[in-house]
BATI-630560 format. One record per residue (C-alpha): residue number from 1; residue in three letters; x, y negated, z. Coordinates in nm, 3 decimals. Layout:
+-----+-----+---------+---------+---------+
:   k :   r :      px :      py :      pz :
+-----+-----+---------+---------+---------+
: NUM : ala :       X :       Y :       Z :
...
+-----+-----+---------+---------+---------+
//
This chain:
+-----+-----+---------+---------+---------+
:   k :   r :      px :      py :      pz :
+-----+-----+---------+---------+---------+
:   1 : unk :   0.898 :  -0.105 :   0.577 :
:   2 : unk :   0.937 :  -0.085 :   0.160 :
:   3 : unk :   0.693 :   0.091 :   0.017 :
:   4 : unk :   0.741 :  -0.062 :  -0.357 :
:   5 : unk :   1.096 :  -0.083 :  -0.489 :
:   6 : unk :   1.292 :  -0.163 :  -0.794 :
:   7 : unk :   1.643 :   0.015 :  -0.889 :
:   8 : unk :   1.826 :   0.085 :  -1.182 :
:   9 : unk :   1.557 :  -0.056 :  -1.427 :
:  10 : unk :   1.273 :   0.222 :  -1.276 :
:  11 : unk :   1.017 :   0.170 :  -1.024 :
:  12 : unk :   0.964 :   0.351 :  -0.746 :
:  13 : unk :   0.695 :   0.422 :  -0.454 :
:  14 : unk :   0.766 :   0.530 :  -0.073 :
:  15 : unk :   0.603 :   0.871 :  -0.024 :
:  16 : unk :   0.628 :   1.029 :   0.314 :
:  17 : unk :   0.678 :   1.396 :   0.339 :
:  18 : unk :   0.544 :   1.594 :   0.605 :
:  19 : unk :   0.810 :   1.530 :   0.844 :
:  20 : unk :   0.728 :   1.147 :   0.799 :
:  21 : unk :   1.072 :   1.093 :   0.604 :
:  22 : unk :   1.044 :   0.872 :   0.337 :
:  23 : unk :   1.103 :   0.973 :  -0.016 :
:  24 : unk :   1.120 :   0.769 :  -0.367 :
:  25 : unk :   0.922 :   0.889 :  -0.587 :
:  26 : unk :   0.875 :   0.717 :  -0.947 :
:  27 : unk :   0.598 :   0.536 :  -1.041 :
:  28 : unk :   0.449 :   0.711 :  -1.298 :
:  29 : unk :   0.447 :   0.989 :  -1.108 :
:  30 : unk :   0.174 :   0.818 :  -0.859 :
:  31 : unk :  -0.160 :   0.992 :  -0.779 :
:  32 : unk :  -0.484 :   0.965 :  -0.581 :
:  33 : unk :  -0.331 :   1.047 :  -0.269 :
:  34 : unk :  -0.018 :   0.829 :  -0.257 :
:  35 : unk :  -0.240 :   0.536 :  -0.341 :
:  36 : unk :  -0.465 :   0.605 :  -0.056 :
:  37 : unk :  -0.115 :   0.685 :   0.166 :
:  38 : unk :   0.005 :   0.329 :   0.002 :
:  39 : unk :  -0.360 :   0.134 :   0.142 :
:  40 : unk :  -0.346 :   0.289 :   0.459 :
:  41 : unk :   0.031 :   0.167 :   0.528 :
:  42 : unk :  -0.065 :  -0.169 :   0.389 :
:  43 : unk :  -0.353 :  -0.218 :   0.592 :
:  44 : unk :  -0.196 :  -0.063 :   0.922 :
:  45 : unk :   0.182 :  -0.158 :   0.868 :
:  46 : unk :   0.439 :  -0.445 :   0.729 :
:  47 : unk :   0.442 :  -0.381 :   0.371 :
:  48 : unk :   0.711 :  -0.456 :   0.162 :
:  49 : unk :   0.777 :  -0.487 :  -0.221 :
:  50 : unk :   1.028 :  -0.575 :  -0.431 :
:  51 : unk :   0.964 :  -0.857 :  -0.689 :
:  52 : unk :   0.978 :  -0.749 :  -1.048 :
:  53 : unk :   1.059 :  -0.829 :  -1.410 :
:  54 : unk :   1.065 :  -0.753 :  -1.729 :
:  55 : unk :   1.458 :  -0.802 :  -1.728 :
:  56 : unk :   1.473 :  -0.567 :  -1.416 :
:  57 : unk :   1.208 :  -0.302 :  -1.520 :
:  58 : unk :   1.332 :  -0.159 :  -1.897 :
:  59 : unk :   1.105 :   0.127 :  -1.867 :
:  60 : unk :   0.746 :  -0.012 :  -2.004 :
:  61 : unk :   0.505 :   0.235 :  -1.845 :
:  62 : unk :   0.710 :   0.159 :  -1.487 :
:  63 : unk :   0.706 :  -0.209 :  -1.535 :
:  64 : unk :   0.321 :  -0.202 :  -1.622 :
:  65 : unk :   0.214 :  -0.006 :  -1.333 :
:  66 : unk :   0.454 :  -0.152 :  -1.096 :
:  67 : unk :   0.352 :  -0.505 :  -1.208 :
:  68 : unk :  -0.076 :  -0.375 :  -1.117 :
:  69 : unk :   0.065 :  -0.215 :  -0.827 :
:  70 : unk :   0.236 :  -0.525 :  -0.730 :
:  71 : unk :  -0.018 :  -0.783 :  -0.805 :
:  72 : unk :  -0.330 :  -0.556 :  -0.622 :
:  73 : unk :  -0.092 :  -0.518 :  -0.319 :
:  74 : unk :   0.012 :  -0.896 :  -0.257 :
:  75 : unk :  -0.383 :  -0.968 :  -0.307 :
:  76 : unk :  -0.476 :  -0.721 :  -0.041 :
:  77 : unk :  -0.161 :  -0.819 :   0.233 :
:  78 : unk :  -0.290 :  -1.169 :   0.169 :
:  79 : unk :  -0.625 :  -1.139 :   0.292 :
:  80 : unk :  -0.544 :  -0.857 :   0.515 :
:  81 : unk :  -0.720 :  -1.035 :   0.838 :
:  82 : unk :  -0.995 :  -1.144 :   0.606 :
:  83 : unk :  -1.085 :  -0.750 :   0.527 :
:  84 : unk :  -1.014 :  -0.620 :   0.902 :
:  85 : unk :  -1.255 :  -0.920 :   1.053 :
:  86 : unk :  -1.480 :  -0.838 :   0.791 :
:  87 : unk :  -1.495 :  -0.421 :   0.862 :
:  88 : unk :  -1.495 :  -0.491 :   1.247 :
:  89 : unk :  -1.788 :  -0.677 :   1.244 :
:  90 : unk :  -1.985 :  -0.440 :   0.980 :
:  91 : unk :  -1.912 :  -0.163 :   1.246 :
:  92 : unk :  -1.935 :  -0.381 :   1.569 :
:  93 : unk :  -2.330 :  -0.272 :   1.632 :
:  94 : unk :  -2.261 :   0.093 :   1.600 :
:  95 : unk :  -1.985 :   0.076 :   1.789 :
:  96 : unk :  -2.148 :  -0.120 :   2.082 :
:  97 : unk :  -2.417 :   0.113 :   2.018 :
:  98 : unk :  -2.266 :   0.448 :   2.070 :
:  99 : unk :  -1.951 :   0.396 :   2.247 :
: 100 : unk :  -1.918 :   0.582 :   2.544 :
: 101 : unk :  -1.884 :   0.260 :   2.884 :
: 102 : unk :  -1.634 :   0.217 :   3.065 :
: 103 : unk :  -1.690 :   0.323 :   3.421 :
+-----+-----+---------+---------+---------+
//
């Protein structure tokens, strides 16, 4: 799914409302939340971006953020396996350790 896109020289993020549709928001508009929303789909789903551009973002403050946004996002997807074996083996004691077995 597009979470990141590009149109008509703005930039835009996917928020989903409470009825899991999927709204475009602007970028500069971004808070707290939607970046932890944004993470969590990254981490859990296929995340997709548009590529930008000076040329295709006009508006300064969107291209900025979008280009951070962009940059911290294709970082993350590309050592998405890295992170998860990392933060299953960090948890694997405890969760050998107090999971319930299986009968």
């Amino acid at each position: 799914m597009k979470y990141l896109k590009v149109e008509e020289n703005k930039a835009y993020f996917c928020r989903l409302n409470a009825e899991n549709a999927a709204e475009w928001v602007q970028i500069d508009l971004i808070g707290k939340d939607d970046l932890q929303a944004l993470l969590n789909n990254a981490i859990a789903d296929e995340f997709e971006m548009d590529p930008y551009s000076e040329e295709t973002l006009s508006n300064k403050a969107h291209y900025i953020i979008y280009k951070n946004l962009h940059e911290k996002f294709t970082a993350l997807l590309a050592n998405k396996s890295r992170f998860k074996d990392e933060s299953d083996s960090l948890y694997k004691t405890a969760l050998e350790k107090y999971s319930i077995p299986a009968i």
